[in-house]
PAZAPA-4460 file (N, C-alpha, C; in steps of 0.05 Angstrom, whole numbers, plus 32768, in hexadecimal, padded with zeros to 4 digits):
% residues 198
    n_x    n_y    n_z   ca_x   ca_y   ca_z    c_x    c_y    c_z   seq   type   mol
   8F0B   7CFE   82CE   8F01   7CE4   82C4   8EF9   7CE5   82A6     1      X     A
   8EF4   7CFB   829A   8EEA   7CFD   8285   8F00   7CF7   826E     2      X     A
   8F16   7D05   8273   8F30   7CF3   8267   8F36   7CD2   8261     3      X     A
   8F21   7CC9   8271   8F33   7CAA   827B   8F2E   7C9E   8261     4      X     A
   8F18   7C9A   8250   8F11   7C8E   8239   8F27   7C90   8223     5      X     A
   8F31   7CA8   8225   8F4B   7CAC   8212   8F5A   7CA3   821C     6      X     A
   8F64   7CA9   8234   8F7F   7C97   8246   8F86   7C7B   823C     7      X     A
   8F69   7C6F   8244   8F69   7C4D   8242   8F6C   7C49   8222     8      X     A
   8F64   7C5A   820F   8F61   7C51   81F5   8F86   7C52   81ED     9      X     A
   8F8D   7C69   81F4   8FAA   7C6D   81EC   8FB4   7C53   81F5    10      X     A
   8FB6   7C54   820B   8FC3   7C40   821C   8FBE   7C25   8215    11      X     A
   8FA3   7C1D   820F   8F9F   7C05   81FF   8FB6   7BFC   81EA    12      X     A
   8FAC   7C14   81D8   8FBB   7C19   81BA   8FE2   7C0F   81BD    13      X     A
   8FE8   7C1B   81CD   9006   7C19   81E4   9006   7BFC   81DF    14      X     A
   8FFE   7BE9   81F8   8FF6   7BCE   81FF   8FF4   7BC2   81E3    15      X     A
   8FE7   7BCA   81D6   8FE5   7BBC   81BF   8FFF   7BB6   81AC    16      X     A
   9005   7BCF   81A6   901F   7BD3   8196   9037   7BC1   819F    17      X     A
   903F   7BC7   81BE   9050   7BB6   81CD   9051   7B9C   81CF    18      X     A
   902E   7B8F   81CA   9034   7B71   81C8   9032   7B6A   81B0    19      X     A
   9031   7B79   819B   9035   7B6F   8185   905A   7B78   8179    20      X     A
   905E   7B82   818D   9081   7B89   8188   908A   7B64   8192    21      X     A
   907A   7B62   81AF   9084   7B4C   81B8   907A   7B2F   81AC    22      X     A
   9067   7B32   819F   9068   7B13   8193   9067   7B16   8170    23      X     A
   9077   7B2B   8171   9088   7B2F   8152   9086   7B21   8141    24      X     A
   9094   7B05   814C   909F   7AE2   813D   907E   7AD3   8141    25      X     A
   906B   7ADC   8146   9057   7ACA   8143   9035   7ADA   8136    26      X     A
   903E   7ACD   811B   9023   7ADC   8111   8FFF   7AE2   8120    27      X     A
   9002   7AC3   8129   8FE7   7ABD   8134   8FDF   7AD4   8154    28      X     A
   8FFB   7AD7   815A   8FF2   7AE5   816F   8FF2   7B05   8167    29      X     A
   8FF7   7B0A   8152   8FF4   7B2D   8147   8FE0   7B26   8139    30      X     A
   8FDD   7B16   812E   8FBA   7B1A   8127   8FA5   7B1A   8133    31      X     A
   8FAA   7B0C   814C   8F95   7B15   8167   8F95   7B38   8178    32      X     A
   8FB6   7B3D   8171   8FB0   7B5C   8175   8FAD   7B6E   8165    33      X     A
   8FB0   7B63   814B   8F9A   7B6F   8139   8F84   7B79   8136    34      X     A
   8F75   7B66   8142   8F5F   7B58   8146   8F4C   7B6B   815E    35      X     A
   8F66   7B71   8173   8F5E   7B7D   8186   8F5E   7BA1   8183    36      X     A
   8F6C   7BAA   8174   8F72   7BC0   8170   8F63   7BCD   8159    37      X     A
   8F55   7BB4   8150   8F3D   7BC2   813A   8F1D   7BC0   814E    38      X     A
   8F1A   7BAE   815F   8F0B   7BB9   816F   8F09   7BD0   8179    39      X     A
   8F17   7BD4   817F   8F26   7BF2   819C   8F1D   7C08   817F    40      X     A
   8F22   7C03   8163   8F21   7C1C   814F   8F08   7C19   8146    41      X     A
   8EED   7BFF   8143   8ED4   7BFE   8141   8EC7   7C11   815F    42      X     A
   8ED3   7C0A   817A   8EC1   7C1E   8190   8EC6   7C34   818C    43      X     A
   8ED8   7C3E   818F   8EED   7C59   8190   8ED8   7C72   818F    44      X     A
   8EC8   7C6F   8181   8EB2   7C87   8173   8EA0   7C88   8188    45      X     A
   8E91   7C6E   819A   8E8B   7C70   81B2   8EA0   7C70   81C6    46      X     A
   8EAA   7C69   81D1   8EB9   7C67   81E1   8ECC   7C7F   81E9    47      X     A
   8ED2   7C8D   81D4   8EDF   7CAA   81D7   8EC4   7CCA   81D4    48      X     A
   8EAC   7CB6   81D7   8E93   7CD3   81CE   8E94   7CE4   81E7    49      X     A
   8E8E   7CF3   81EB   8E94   7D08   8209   8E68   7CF3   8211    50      X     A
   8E69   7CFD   8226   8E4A   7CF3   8235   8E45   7D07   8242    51      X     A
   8E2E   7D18   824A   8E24   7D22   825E   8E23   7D13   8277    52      X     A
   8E2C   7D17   828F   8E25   7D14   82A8   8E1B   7CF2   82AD    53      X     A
   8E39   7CE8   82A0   8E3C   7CD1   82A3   8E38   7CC1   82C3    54      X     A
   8E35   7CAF   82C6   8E34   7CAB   82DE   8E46   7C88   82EA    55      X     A
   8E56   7C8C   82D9   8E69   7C7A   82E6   8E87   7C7F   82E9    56      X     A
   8E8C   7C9B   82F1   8EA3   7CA1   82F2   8EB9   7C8A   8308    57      X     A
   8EA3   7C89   8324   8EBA   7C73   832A   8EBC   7C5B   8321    58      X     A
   8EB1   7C4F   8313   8EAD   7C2F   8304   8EC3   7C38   82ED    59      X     A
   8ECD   7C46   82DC   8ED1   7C48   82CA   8EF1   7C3F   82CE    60      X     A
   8F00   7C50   82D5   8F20   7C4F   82D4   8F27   7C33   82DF    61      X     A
   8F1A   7C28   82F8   8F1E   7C07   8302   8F19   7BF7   82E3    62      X     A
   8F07   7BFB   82DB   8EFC   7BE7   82C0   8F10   7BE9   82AC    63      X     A
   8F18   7C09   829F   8F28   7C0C   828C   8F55   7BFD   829F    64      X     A
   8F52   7C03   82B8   8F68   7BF6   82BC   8F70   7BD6   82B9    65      X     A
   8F52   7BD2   82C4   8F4E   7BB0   82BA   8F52   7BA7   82A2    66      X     A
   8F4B   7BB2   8294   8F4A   7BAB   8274   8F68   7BB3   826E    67      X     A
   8F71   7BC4   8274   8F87   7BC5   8264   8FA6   7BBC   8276    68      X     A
   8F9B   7BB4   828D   8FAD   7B98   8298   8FA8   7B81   8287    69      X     A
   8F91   7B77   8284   8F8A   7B5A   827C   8F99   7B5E   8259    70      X     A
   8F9C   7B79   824B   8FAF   7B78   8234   8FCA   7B75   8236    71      X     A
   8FCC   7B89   8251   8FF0   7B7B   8254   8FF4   7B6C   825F    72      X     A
   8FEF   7B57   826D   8FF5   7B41   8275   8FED   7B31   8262    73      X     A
   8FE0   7B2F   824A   8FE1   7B1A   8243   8FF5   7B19   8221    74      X     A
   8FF9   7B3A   8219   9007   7B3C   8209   9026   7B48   820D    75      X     A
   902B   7B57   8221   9048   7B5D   8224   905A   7B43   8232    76      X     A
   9046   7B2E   8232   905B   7B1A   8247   9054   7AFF   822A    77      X     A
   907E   7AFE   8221   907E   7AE7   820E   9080   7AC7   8215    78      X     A
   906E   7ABB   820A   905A   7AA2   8215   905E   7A8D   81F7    79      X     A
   905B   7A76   81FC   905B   7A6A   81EA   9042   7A61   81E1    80      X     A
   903B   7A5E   81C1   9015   7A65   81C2   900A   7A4A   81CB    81      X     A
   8FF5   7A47   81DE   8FE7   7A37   81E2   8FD9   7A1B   81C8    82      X     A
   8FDB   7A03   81D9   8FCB   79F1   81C0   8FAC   79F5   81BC    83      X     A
   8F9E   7A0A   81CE   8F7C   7A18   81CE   8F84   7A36   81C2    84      X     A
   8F9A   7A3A   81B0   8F98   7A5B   81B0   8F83   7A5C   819A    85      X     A
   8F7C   7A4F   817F   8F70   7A5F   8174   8F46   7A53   8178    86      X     A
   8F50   7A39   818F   8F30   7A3A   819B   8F2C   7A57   81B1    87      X     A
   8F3C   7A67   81BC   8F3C   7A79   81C2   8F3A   7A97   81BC    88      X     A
   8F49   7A95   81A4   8F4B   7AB3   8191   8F2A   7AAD   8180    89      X     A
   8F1E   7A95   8184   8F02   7A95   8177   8EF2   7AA4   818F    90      X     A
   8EF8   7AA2   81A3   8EE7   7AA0   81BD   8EF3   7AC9   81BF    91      X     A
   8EFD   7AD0   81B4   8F05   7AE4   81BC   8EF0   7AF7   81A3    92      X     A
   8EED   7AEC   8189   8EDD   7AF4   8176   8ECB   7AEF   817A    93      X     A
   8EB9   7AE5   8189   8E9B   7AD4   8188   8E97   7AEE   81A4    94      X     A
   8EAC   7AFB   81BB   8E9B   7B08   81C8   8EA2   7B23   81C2    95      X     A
   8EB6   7B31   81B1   8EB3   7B49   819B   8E9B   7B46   818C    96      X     A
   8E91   7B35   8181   8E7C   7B3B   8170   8E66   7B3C   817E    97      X     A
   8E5C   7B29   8193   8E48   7B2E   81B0   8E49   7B49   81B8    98      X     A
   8E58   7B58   81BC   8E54   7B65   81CC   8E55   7B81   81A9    99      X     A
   8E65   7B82   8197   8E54   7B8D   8189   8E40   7B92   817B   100      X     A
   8E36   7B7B   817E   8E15   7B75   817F   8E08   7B86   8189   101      X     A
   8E0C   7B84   81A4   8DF9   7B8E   81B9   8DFD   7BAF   81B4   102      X     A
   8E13   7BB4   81B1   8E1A   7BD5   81B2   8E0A   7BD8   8195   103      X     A
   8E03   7BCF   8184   8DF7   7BD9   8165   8DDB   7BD7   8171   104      X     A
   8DD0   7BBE   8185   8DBC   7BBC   8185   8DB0   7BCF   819D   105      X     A
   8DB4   7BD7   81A5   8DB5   7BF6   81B7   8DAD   7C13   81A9   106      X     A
   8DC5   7C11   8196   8DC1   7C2B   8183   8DD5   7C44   8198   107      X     A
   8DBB   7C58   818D   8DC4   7C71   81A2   8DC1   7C79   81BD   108      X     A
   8DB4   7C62   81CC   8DB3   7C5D   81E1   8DD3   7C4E   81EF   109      X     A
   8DDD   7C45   81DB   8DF7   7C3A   81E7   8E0D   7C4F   81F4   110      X     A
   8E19   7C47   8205   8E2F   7C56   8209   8E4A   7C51   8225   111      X     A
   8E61   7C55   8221   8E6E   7C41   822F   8E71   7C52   824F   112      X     A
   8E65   7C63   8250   8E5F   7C66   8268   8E47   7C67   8277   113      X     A
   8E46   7C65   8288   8E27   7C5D   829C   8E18   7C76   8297   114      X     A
   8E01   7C74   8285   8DEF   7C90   8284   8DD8   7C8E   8275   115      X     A
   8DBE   7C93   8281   8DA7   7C8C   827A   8D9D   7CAB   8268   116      X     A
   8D96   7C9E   8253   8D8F   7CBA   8240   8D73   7CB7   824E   117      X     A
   8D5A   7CD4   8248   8D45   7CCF   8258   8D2F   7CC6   824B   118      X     A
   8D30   7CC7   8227   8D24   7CAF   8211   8D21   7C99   8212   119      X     A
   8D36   7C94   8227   8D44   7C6C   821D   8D2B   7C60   822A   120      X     A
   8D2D   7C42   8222   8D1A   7C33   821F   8D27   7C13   8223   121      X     A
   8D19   7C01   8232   8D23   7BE9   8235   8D2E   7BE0   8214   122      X     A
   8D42   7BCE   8219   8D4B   7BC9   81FC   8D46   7BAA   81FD   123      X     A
   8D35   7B98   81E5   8D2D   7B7F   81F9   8D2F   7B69   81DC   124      X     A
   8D3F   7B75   81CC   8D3C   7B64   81B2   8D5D   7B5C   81AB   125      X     A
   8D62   7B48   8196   8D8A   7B46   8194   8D8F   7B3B   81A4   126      X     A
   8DA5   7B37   81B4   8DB8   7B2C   81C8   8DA7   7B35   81E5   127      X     A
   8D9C   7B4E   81E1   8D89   7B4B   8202   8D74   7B3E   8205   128      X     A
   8D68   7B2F   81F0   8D5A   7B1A   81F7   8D67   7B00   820C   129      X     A
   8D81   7B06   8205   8D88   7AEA   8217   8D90   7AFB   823A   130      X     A
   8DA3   7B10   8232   8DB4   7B18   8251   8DB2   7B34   824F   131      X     A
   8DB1   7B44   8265   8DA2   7B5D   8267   8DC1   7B6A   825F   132      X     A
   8DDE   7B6A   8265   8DF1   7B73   825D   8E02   7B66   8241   133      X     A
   8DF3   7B5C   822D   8E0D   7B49   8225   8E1D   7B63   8214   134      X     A
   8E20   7B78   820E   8E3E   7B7E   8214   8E51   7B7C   8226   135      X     A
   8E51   7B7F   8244   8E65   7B77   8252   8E68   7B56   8252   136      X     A
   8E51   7B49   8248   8E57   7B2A   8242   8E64   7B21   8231   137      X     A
   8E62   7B36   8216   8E83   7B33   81FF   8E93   7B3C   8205   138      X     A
   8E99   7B58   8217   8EB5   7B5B   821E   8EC1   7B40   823D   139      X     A
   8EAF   7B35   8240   8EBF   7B22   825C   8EBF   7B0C   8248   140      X     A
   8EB7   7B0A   822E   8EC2   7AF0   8221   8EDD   7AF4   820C   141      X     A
   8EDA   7B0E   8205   8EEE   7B15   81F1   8F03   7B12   8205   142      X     A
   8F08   7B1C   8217   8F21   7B1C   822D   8F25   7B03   8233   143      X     A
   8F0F   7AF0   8241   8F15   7ACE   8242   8F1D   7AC9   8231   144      X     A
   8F1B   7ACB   820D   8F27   7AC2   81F3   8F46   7ACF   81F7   145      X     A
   8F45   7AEF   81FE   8F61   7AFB   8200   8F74   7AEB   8213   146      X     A
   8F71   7AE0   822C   8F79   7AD2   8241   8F81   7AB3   8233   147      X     A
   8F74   7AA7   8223   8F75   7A8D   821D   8F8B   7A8C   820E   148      X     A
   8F89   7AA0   81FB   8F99   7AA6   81E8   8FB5   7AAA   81EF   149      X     A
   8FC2   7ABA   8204   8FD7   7AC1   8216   8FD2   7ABE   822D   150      X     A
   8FD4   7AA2   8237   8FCB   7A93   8255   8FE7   7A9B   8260   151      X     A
   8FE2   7AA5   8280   8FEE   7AA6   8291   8FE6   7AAF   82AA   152      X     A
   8FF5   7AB2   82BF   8FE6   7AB3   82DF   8FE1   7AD6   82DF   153      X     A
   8FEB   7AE7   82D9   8FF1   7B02   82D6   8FD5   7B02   82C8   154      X     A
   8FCF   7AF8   82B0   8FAE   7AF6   829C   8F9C   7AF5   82A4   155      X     A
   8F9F   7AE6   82BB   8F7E   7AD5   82C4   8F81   7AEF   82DA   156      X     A
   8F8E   7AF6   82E7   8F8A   7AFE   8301   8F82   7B20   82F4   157      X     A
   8F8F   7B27   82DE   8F83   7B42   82CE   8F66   7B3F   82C5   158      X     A
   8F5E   7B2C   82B8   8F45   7B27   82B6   8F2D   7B24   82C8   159      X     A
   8F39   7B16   82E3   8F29   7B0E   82FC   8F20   7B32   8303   160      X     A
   8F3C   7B42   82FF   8F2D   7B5D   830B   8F1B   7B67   82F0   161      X     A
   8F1A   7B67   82D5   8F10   7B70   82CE   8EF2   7B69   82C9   162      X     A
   8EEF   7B4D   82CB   8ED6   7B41   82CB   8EBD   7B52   82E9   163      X     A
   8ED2   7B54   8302   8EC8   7B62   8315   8EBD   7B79   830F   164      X     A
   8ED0   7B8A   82FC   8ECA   7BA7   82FC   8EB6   7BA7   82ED   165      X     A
   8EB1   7B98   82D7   8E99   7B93   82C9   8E89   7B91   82D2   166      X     A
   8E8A   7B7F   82F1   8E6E   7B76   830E   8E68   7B90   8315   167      X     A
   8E7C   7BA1   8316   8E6B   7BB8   8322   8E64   7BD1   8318   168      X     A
   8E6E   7BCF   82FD   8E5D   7BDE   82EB   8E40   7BD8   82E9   169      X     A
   8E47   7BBF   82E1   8E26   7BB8   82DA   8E13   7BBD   82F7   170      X     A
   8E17   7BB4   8304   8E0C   7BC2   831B   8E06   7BDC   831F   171      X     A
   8E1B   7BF4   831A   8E0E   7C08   831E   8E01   7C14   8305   172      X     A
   8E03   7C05   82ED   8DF4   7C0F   82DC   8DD7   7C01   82D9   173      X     A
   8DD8   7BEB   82EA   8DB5   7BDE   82EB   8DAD   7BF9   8307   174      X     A
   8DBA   7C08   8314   8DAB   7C11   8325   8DA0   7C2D   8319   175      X     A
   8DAE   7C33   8304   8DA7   7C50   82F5   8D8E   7C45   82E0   176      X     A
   8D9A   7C2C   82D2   8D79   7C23   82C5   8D68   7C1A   82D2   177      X     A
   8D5D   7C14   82E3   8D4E   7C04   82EF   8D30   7C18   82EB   178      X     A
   8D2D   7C2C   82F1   8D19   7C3B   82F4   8D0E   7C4B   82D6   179      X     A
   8D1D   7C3D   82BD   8D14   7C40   82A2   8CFA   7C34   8295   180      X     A
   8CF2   7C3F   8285   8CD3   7C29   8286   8CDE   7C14   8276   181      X     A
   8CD9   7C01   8280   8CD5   7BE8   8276   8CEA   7BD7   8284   182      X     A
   8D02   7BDF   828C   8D13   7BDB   828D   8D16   7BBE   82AF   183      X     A
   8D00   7BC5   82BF   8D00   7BB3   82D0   8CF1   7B92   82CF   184      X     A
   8CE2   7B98   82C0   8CCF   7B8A   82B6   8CE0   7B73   829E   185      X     A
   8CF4   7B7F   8293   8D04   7B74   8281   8D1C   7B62   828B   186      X     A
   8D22   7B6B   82A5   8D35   7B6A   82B6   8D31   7B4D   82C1   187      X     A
   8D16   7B50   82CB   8D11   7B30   82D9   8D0E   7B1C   82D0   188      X     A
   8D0F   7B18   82B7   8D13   7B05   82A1   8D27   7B03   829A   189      X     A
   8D40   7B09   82A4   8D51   7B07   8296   8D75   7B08   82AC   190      X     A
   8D7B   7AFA   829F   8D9C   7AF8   82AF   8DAB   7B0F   82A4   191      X     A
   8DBE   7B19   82BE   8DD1   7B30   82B0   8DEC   7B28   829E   192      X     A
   8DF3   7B13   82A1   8E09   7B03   8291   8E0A   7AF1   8278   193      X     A
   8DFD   7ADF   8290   8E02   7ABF   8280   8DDF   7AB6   8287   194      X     A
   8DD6   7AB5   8273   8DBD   7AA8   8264   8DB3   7A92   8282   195      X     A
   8DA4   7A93   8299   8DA0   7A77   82A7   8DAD   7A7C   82C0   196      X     A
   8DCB   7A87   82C7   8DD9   7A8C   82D0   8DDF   7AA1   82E9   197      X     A
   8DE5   7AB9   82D9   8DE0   7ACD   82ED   8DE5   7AEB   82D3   198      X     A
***
């Protein structure tokens, strides 16, 4: 499992390349995988860090397969661009920057696998004033923007699993924080998603 972070990153990188082979003839849509492939090279430094005694080995490979279905389905399959693509490629930037928010506003406590350092401390200021996860809340919007952008039935149904895998991440990573100081108390005030919601 410890491999998989590189796996999915290559493989991303792959997905990426391929749908920008495939929508060649259309600028707007290689500037969205542009777009996407300088994300993937802003995490990379987290996302490829080794972790001690991570604890979401099985959450992990379902999530990274999700994600990098919801890229090929929506970039290896040639589509004609939507009349919402670039209200969408906005919606795809507005939850990249959400959710890099949240990962700056974390610090060294962040990290893309489930694992409680034994310093950490409720984090209750930034974007977690509103939702106790909003990084997984910019990656399920950057993907909705990614989906909008290259609509199709293959998209939504890549997304539907990946939004899940996200459900149960967060889940088992509220069961590893839960017993952090502060961290419950912060908890009940607050939605894991969407602000009101859930």
């Amino acid at each position: 499992m410890r491999a998989a972070p590189w796996i999915i990153f290559v493989t991303a990188f792959g997905l990426l390349a391929g749908g920008a082979y495939t929508h060649r003839d259309d600028p707007a849509a290689l500037v969205v995988a542009g777009l996407y492939a300088l994300w993937l090279l802003v995490e990379a430094p987290i996302a490829l860090r080794a972790t001690s005694a991570p604890q979401d080995a099985w959450t992990i490979v379902p999530y990274g397969a999700a994600r990098l279905a919801t890229i090929g389905c929506c970039l290896l399959v040639p589509g004609e661009r939507p009349a919402w693509f670039w209200a969408s490629a906005a919606l795809f930037v507005v939850g990249v920057v959400l959710r890099e928010t949240a990962i700056r506003t974390l610090g060294r406590f962040y990290s893309h696998h489930v694992v409680r350092r034994s310093d950490q401390v409720a984090v209750t200021h930034g974007p977690y004033r509103l939702v106790r996860h909003p990084a997984y809340a910019g990656m399920i919007l950057a993907h909705l923007g990614l989906v909008g952008c290259f609509p199709g039935p293959a998209g939504v149904v890549a997304l539907c699993a990946l939004v899940a895998s996200i459900v149960w991440r967060l889940r088992v990573e509220e069961q590893v924080l839960w017993d952090m100081p502060g961290y419950r108390d912060y908890a009940v005030g607050r939605k894991r998603l969407v602000p009101g919601v859930w």
